[in-house]
C-alpha positions as CSV (number, residue, x, y, z in Angstrom):
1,X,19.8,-33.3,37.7
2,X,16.8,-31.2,38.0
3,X,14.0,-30.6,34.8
4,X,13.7,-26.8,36.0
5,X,12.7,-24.4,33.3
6,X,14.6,-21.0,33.6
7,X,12.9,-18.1,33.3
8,X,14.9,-16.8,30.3
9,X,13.3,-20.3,28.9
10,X,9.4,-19.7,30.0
11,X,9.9,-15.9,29.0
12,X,10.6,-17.1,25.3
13,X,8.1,-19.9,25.5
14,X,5.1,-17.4,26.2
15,X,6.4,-14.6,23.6
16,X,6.0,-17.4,21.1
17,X,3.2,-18.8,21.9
18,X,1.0,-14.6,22.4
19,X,2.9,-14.6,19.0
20,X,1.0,-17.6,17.2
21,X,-2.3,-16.8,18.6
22,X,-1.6,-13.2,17.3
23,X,-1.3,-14.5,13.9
24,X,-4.2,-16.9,14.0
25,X,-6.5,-14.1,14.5
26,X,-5.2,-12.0,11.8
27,X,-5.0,-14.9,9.6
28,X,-9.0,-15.7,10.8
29,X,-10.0,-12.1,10.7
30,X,-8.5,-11.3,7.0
31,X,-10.6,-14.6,5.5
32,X,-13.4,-13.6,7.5
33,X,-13.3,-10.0,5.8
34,X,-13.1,-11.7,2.4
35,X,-15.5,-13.7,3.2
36,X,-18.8,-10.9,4.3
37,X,-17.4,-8.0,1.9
38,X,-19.4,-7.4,-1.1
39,X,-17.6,-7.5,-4.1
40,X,-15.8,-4.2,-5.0
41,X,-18.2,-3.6,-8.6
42,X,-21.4,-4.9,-6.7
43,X,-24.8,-3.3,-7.5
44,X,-25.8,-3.2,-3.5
45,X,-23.0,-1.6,-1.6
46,X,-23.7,-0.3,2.5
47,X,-21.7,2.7,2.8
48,X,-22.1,3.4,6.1
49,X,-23.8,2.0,9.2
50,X,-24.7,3.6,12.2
51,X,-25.9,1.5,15.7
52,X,-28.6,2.8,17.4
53,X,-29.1,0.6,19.9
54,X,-29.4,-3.3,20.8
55,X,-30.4,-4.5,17.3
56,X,-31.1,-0.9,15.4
57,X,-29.3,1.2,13.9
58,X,-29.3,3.1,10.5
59,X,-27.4,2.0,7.2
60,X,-26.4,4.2,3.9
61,X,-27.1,1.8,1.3
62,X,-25.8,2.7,-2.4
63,X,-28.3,0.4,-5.5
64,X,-26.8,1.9,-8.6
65,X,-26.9,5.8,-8.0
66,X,-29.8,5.8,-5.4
67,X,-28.9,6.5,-2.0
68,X,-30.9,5.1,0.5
69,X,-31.4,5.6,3.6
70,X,-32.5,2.3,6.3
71,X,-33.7,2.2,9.7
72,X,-33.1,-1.3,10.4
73,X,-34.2,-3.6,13.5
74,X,-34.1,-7.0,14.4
75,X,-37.1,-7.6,12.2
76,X,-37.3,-5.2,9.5
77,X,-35.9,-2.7,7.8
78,X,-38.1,0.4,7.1
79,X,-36.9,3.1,4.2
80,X,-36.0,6.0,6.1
81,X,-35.0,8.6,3.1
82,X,-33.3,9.0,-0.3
83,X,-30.8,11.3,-0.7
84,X,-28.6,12.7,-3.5
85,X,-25.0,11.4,-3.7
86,X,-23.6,14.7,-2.7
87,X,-25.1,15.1,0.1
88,X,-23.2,12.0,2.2
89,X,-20.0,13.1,0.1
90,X,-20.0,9.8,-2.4
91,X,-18.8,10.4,-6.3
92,X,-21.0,7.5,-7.9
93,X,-19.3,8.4,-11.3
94,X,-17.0,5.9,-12.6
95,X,-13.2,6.4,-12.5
96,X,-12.1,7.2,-15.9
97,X,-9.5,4.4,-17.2
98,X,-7.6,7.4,-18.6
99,X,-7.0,9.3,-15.5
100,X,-4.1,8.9,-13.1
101,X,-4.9,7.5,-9.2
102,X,-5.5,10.0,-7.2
103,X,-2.9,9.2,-3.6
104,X,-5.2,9.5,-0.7
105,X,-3.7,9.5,2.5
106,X,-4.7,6.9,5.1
107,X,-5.4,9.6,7.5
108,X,-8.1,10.8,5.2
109,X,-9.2,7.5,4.0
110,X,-12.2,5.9,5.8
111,X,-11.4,3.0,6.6
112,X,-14.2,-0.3,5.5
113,X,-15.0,-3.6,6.6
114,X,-15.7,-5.6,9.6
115,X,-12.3,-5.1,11.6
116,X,-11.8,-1.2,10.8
117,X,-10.4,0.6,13.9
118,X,-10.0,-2.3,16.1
119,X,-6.8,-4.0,17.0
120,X,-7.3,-6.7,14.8
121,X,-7.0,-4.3,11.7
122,X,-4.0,-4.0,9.2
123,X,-4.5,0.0,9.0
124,X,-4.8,-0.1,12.8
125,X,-0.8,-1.2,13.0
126,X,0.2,1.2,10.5
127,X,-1.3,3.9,11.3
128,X,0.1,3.4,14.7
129,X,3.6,2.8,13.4
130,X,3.0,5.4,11.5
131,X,2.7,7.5,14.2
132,X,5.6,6.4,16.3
133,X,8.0,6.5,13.5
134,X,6.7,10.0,12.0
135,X,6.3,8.4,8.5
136,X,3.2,8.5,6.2
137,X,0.9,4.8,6.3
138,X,0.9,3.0,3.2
């Protein structure tokens, strides 16, 4: 009697195994997510950041309703400009509790956080099944 693995056998083995590694990233990537985004009512948001080059870049930072606009390097960061709300298309008023959600959909969205638009990303996969299947992203 031999111990030969089929290759039916090996073929399910290494589906499994892409499969688990798959799902520790996600797992690793959503807790690191939580973990470096500011909370969602936080005085200090970045709205945007832009990379220059090896360490610089430019960030929109919201403090309250000031805009502000950073050049930041590896050891500073230098106040570039403020600028009005409206002119980097943010509404700093508060929702009002009365009003109904507005349904934005997630091709007009843009998309936050660490992982947006890499594979790694939720929205990534549904967007992409999205596409294939010809039905609107949640």
């Amino acid at each position: 009697m031999s111990d030969s693995i089929s290759l039916g056998e090996l073929a399910v083995r290494l589906v499994g195994s892409l499969a688990l590694v798959v799902g520790l990233l996600l797992l690793i990537a959503r807790f690191a997510n939580r973990r470096f985004k500011a909370p969602a009512g936080a005085a200090i948001q970045v709205v945007q950041r832009q990379t220059l080059g090896r360490g610089q870049g430019v960030a929109v930072v919201s403090v309250g309703t000031r805009i502000l606009v950073l050049g930041t390097t590896e050891q500073q960061i230098t106040l570039l400009a403020e600028v009005e709300p409206d002119e980097v298309g943010l509404d700093l008023t508060p929702p009002d509790p009365e009003s109904e959600p507005i349904d934005v959909p997630s091709t007009a969205a843009s998309p936050t956080g660490a992982l947006s638009g890499s594979v790694l990303s939720p929205q990534t996969w549904k967007d992409a099944m999205a596409a294939v299947t010809g039905k609107r992203a949640s």
